[in-house]
C-alpha atoms as an extended CHARMM CRD file, in Angstrom:
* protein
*
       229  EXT
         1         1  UNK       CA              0.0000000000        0.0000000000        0.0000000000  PROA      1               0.0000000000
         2         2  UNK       CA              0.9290000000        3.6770000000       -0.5950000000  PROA      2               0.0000000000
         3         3  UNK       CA              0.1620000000        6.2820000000        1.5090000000  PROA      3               0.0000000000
         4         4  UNK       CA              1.9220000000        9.9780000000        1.1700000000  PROA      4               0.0000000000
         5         5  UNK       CA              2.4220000000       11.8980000000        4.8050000000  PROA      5               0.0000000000
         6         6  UNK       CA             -0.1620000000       14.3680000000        3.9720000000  PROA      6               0.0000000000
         7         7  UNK       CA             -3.0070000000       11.3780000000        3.7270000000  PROA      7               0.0000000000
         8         8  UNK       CA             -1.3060000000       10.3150000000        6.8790000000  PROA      8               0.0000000000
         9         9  UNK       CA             -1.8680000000       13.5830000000        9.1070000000  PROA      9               0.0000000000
        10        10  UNK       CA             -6.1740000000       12.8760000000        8.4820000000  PROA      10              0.0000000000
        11        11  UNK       CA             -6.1060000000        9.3210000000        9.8530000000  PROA      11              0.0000000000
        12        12  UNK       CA             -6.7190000000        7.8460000000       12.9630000000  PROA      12              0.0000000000
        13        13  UNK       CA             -4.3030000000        6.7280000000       15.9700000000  PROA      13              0.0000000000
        14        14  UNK       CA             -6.0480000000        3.7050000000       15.4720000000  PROA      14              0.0000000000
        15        15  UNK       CA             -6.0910000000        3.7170000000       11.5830000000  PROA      15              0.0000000000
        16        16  UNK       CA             -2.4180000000        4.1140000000       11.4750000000  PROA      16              0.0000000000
        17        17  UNK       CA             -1.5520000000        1.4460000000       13.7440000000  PROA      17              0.0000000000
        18        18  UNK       CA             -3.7860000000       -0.7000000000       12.0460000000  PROA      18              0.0000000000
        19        19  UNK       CA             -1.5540000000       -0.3760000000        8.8680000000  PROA      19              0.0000000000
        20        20  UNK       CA              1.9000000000       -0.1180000000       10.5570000000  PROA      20              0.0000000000
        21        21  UNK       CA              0.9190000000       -4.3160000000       12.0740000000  PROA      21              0.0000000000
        22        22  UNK       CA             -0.5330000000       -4.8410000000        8.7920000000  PROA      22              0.0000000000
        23        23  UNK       CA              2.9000000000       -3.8460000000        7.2510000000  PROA      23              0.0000000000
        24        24  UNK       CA              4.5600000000       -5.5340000000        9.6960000000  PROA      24              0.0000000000
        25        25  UNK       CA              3.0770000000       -9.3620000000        9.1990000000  PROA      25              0.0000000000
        26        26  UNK       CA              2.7030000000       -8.8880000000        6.2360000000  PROA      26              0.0000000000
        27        27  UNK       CA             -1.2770000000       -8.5550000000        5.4300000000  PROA      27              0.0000000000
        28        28  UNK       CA             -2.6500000000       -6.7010000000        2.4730000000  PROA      28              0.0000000000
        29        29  UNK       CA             -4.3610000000       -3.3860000000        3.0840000000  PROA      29              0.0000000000
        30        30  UNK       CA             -7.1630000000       -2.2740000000        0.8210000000  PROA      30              0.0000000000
        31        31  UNK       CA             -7.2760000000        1.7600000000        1.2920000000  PROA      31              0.0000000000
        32        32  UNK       CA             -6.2070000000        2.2240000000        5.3200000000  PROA      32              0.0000000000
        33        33  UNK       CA             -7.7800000000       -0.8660000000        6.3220000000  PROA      33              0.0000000000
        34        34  UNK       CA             -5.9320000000       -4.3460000000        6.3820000000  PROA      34              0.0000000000
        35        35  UNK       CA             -8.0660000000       -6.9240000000        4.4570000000  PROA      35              0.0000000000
        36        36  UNK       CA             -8.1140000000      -10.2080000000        6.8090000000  PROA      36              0.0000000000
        37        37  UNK       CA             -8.6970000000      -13.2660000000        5.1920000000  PROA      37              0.0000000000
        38        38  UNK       CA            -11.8740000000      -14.8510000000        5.5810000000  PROA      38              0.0000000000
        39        39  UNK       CA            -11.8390000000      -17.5850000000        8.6270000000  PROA      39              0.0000000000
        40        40  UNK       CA            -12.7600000000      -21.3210000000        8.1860000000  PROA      40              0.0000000000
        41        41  UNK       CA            -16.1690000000      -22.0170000000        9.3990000000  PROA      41              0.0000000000
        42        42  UNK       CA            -16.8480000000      -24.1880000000       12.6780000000  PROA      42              0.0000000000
        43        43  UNK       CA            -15.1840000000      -27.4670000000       12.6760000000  PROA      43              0.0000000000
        44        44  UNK       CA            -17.3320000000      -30.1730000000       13.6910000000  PROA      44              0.0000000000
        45        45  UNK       CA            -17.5420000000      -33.7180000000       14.7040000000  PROA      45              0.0000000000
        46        46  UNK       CA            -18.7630000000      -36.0560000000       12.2920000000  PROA      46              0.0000000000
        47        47  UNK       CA            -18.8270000000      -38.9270000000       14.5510000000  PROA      47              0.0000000000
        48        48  UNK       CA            -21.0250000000      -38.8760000000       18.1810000000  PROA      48              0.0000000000
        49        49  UNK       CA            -18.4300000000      -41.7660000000       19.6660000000  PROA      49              0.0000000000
        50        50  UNK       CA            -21.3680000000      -43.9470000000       20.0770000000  PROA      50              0.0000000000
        51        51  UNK       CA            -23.5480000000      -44.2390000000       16.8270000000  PROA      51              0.0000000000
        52        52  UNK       CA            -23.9820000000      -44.3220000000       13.6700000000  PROA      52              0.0000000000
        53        53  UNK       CA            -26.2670000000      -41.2300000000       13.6100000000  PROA      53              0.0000000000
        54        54  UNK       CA            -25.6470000000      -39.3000000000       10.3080000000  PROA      54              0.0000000000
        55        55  UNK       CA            -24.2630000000      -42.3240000000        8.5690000000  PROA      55              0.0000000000
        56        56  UNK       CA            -25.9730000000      -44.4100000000        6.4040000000  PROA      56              0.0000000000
        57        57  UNK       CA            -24.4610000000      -47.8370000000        4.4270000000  PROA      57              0.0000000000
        58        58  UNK       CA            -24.8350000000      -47.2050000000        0.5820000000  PROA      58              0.0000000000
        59        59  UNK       CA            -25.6730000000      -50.3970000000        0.5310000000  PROA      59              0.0000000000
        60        60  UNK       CA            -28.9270000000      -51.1890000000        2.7850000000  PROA      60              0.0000000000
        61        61  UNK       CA            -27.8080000000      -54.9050000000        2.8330000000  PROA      61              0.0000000000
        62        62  UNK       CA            -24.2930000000      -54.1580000000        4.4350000000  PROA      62              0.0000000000
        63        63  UNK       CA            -25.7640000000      -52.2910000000        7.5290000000  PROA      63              0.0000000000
        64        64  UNK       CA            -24.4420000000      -55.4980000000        9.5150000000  PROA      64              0.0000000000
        65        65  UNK       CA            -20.9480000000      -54.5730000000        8.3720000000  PROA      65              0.0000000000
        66        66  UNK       CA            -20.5250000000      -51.4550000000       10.5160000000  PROA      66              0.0000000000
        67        67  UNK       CA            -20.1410000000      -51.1820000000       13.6040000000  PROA      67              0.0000000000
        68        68  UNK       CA            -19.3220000000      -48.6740000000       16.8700000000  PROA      68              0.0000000000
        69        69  UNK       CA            -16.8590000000      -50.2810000000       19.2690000000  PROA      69              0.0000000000
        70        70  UNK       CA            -14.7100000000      -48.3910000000       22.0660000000  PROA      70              0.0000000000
        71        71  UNK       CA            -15.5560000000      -44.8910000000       20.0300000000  PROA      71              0.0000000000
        72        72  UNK       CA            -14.8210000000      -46.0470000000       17.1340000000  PROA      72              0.0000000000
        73        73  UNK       CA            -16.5280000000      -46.7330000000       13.2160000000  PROA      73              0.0000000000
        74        74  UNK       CA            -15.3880000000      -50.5010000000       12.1870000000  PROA      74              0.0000000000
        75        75  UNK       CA            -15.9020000000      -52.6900000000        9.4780000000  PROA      75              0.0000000000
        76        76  UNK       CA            -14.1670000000      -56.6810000000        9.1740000000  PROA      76              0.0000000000
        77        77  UNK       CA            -13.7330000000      -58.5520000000       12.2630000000  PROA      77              0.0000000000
        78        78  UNK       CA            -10.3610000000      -59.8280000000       11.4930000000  PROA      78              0.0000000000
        79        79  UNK       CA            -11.3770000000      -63.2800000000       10.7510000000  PROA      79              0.0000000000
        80        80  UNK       CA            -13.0220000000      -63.3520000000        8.0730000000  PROA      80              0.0000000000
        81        81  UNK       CA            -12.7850000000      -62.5290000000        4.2750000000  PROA      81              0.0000000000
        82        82  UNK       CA            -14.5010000000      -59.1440000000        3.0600000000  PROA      82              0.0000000000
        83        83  UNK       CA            -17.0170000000      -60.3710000000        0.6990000000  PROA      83              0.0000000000
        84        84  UNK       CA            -17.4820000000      -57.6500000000       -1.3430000000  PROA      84              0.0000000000
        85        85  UNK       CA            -16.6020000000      -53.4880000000       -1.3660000000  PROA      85              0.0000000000
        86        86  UNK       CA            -18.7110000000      -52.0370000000        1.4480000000  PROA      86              0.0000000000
        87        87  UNK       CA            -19.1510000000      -48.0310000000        2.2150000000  PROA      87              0.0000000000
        88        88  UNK       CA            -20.4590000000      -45.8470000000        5.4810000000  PROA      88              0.0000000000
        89        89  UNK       CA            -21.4550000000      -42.5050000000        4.1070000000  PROA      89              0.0000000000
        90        90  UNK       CA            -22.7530000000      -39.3190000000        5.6890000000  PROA      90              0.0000000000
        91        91  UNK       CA            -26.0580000000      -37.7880000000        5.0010000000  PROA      91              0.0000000000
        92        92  UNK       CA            -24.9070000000      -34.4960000000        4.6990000000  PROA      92              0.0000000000
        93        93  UNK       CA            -22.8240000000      -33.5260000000        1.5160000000  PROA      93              0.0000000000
        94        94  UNK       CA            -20.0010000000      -31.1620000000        1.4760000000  PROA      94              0.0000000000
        95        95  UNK       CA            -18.3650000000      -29.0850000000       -1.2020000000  PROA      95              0.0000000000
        96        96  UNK       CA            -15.2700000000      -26.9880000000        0.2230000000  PROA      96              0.0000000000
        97        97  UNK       CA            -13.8190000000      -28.3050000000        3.3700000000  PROA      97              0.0000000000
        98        98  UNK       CA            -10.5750000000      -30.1170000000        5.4170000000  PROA      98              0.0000000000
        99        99  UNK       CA            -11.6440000000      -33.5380000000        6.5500000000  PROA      99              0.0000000000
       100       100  UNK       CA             -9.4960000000      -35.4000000000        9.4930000000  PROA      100             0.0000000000
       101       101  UNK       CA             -9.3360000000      -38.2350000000       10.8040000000  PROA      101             0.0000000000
       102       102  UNK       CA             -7.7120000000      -41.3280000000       12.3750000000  PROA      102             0.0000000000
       103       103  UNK       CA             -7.2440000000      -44.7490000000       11.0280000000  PROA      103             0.0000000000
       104       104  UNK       CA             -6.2520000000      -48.3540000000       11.1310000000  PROA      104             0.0000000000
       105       105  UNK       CA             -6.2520000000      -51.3200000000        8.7500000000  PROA      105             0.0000000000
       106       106  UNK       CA             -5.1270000000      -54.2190000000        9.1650000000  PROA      106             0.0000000000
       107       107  UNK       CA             -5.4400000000      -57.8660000000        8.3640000000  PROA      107             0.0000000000
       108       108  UNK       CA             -3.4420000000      -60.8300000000        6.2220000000  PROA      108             0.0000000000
       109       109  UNK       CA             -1.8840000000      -60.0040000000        3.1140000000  PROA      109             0.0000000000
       110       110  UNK       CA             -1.6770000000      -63.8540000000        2.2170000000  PROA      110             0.0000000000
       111       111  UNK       CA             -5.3280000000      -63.7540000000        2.3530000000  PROA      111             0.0000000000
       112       112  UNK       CA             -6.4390000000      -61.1490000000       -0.3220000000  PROA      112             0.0000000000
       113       113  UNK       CA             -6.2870000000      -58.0120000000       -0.7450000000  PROA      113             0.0000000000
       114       114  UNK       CA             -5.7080000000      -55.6720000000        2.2410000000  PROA      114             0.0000000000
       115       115  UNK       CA             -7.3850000000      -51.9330000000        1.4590000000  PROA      115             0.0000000000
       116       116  UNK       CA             -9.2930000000      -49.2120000000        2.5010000000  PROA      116             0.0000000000
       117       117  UNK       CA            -10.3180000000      -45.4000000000        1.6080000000  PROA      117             0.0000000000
       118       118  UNK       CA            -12.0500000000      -42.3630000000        2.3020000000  PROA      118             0.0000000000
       119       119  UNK       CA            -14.3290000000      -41.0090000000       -0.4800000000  PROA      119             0.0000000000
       120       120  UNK       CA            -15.4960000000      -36.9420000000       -0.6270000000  PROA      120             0.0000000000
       121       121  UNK       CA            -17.3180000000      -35.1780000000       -3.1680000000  PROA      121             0.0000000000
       122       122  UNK       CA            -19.2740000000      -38.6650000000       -4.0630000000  PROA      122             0.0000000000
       123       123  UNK       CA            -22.6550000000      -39.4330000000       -4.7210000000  PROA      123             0.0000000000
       124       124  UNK       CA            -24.8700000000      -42.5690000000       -4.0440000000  PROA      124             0.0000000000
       125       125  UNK       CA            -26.4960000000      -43.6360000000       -7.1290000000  PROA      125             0.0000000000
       126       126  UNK       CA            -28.5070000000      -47.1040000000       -5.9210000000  PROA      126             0.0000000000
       127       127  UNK       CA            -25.7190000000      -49.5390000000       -4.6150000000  PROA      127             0.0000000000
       128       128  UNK       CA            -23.0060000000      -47.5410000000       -5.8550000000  PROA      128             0.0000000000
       129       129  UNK       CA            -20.9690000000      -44.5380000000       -4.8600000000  PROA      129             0.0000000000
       130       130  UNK       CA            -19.2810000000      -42.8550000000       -7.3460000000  PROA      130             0.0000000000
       131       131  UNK       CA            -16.5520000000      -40.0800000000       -6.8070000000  PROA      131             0.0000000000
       132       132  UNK       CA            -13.0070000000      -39.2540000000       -5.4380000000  PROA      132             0.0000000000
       133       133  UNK       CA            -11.3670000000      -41.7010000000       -3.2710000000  PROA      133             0.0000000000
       134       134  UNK       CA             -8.4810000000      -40.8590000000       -0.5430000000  PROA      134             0.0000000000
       135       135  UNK       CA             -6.8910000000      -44.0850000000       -0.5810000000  PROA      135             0.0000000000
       136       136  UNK       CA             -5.8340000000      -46.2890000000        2.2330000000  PROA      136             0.0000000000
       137       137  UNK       CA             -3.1980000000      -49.4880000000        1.9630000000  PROA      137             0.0000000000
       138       138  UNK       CA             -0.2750000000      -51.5160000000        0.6530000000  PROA      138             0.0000000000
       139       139  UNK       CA              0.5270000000      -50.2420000000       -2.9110000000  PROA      139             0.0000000000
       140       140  UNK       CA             -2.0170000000      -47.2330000000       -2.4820000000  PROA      140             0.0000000000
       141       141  UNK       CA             -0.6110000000      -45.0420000000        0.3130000000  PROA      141             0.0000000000
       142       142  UNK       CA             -2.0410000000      -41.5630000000       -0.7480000000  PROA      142             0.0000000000
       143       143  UNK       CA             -3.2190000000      -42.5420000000       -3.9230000000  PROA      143             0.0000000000
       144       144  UNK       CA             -6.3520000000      -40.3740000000       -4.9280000000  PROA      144             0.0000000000
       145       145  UNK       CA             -8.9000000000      -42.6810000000       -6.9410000000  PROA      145             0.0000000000
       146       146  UNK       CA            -12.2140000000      -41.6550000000       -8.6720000000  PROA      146             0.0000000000
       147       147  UNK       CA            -14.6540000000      -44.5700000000       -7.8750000000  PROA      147             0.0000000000
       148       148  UNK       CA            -16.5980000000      -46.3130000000      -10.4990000000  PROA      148             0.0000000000
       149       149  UNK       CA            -15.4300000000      -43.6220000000      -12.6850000000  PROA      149             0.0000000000
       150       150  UNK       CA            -12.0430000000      -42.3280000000      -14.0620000000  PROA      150             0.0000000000
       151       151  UNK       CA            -10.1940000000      -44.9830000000      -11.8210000000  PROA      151             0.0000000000
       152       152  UNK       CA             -6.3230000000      -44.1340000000      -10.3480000000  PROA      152             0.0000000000
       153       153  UNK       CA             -5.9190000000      -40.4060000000      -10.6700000000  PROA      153             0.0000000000
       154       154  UNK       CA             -2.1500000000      -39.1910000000       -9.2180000000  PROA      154             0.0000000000
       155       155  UNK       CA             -0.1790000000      -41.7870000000       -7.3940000000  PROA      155             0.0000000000
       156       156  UNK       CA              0.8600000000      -40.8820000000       -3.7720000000  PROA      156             0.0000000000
       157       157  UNK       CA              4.3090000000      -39.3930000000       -3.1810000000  PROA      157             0.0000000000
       158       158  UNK       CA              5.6770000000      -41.6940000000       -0.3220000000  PROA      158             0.0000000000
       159       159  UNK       CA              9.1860000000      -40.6600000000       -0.4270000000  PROA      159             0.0000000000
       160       160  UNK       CA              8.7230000000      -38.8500000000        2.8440000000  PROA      160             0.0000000000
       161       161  UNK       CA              5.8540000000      -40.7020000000        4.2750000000  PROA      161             0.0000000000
       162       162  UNK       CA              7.2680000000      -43.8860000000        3.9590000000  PROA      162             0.0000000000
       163       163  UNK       CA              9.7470000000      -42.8820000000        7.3900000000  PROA      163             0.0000000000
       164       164  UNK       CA              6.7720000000      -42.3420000000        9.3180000000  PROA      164             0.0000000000
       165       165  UNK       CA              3.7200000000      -44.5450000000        8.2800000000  PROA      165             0.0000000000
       166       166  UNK       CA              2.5830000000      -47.2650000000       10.4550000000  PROA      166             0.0000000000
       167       167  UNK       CA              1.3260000000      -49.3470000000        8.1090000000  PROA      167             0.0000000000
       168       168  UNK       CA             -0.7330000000      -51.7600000000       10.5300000000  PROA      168             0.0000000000
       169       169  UNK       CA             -1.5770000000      -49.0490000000       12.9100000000  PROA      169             0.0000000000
       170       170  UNK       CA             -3.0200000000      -45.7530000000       13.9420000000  PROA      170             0.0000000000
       171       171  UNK       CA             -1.9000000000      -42.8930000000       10.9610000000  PROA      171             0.0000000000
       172       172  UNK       CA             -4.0950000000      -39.9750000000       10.5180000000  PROA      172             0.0000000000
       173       173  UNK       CA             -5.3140000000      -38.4410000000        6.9010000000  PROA      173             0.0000000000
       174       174  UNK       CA             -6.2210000000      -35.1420000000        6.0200000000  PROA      174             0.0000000000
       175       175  UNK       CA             -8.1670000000      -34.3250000000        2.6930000000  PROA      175             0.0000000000
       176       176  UNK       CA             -8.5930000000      -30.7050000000        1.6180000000  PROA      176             0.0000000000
       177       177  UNK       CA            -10.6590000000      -29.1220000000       -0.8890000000  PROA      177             0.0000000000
       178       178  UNK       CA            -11.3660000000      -26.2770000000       -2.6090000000  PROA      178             0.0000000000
       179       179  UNK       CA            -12.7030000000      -25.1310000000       -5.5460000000  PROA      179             0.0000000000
       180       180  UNK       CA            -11.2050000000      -27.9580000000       -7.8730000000  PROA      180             0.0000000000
       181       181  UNK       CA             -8.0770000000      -28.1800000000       -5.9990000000  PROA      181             0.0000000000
       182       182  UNK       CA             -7.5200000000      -31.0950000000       -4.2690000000  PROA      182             0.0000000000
       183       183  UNK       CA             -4.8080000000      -32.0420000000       -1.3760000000  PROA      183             0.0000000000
       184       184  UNK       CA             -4.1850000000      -34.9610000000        0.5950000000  PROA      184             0.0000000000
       185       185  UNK       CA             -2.0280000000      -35.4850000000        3.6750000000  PROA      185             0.0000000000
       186       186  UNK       CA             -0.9020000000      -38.6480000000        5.7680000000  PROA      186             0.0000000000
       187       187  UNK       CA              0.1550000000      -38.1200000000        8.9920000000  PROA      187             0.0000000000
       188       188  UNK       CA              0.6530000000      -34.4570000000        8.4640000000  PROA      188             0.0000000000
       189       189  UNK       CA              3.0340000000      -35.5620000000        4.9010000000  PROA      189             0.0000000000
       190       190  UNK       CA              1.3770000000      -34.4050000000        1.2200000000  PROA      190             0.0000000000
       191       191  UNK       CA              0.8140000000      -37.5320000000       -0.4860000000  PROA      191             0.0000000000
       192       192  UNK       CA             -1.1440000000      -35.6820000000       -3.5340000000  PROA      192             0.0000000000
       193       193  UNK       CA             -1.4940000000      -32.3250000000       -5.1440000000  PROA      193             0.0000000000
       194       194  UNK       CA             -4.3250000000      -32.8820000000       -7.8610000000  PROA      194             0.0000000000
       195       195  UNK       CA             -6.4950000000      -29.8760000000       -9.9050000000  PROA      195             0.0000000000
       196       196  UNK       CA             -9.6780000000      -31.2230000000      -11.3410000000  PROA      196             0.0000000000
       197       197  UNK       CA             -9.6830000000      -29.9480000000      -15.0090000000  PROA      197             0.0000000000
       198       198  UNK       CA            -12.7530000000      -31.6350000000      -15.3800000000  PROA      198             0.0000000000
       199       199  UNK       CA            -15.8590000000      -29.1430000000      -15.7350000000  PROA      199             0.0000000000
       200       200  UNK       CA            -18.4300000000      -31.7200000000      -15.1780000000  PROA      200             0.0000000000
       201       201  UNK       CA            -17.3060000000      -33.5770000000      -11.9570000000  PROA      201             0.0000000000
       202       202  UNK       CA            -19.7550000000      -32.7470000000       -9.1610000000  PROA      202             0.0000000000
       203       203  UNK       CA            -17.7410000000      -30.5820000000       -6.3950000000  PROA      203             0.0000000000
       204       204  UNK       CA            -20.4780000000      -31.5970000000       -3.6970000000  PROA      204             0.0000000000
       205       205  UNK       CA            -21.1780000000      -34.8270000000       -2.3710000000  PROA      205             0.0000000000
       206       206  UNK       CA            -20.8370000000      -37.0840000000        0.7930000000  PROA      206             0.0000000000
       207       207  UNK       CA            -18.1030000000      -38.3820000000        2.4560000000  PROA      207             0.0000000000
       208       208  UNK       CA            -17.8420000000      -42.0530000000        3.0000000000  PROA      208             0.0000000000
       209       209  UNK       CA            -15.4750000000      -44.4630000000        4.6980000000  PROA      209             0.0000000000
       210       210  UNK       CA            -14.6580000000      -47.8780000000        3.1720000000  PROA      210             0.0000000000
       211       211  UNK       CA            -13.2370000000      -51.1960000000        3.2390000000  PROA      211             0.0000000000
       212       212  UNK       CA            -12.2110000000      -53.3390000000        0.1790000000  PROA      212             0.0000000000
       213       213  UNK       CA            -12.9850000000      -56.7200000000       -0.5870000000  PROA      213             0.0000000000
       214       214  UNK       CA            -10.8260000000      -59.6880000000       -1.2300000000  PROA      214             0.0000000000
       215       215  UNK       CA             -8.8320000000      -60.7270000000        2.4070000000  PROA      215             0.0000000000
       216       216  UNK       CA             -9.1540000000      -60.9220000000        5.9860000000  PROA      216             0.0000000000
       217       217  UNK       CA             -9.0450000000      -57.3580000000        7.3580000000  PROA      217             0.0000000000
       218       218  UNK       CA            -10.3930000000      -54.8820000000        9.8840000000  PROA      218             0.0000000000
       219       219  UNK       CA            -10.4670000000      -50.9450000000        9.2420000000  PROA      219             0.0000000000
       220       220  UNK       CA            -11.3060000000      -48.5790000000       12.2890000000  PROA      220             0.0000000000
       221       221  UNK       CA            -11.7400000000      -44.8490000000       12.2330000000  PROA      221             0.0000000000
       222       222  UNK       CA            -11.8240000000      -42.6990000000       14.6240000000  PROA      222             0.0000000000
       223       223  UNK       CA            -12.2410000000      -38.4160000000       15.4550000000  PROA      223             0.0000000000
       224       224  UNK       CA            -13.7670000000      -38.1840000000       12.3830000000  PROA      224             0.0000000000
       225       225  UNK       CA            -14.3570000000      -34.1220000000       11.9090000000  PROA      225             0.0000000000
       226       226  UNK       CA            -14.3460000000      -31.4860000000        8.8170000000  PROA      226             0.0000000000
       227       227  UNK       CA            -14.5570000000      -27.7280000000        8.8900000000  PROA      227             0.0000000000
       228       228  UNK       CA            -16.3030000000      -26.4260000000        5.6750000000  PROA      228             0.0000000000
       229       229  UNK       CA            -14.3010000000      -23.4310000000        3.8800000000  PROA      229             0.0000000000
């Protein structure tokens, strides 16, 4: 900002120290007055601890699959083989926002396939859920995936993350989104930078929490909360 000494002598005590800290951290001024940047909204819980209240199984038939246990959302018991892709969605759908969480898969490789994955921005059309997938396991660490629909998108960069993931327990994700820009973080680590070029790819949906089919494996989640931006 520019401001001559003469325009200085008409303002405020308070105007000019408004502009001398905005100078000084660095925040843009529009006239005399600093222009803040908008705060988030509220962040809230997604998850009471104790239910499954705002969830929903895109699937009516897999309702048996999910489960609340010690405060946590779980699917696969650890014994047996997941028959077929399952998903927990919220009723609520979300546009802009940072999603967190915890997680924890685990299970027997020598049994089948052992993976898991957060979607955002999808929609439920019948038995199916179709959009973006934050994905979760061996071979996928930070992959982003478009369910039933483009498939693998950008592979996840691990070169940092693989010092610090614990692959068979707790690792937290973070999944960020706005406008079509899309990031996603493991245990604090960018796994993916992605821009959606794609006009016609809804940027609202639900969020939904998976496990994959194929071996013996248990997924848990856990402080499950977003703050729409």
């Amino acid at each position: 900002m520019k401001a001559s000494w003469n325009q200085l002598r008409y303002w405020s005590n308070r105007e000019i120290i408004r502009l001398i800290v905005a100078l000084l951290i660095g925040i843009p001024t529009l006239g005399n007055v600093p222009v803040l940047a908008q705060s988030p909204g509220k962040t809230v819980s997604l998850f009471d601890g104790k239910t499954l209240t705002g969830w929903k199984t895109v699937d009516p038939a897999h309702t048996s699959l999910w489960s609340v246990a010690d405060s946590l959302i779980r699917s696969g018991d650890g014994v047996h083989k997941i028959p077929e892709n399952t998903y927990l969605h919220t009723l609520k759908a979300y546009e802009d926002f940072e999603f967190r969480c915890l997680f924890r898969l685990h299970g027997d490789p020598a049994t089948g396939m052992i993976n898991s994955g957060i979607q955002y921005r999808s929609v439920v059309e019948g038995n199916k859920i179709i959009g973006y997938q934050a994905d979760i396991g061996t071979g996928y660490w930070g992959d982003l995936y478009d369910e039933h629909r483009r498939g693998k998108l950008v592979g996840g960069d691990l070169r940092t993350l693989k010092h610090l993931l614990n692959e068979t327990g707790w690792n937290s994700y973070i999944i960020r989104c706005k406008g079509n820009h899309h990031e996603l973080y493991i245990n604090g680590v960018k796994t993916c930078d992605y821009t959606e070029k794609e006009g016609k790819i809804p940027r609202k949906g639900v969020i939904a929490v998976q496990i994959h089919s194929g071996g013996v494996a248990q997924v848990e989640f856990r402080d499950l909360v977003i703050t729409e931006l």
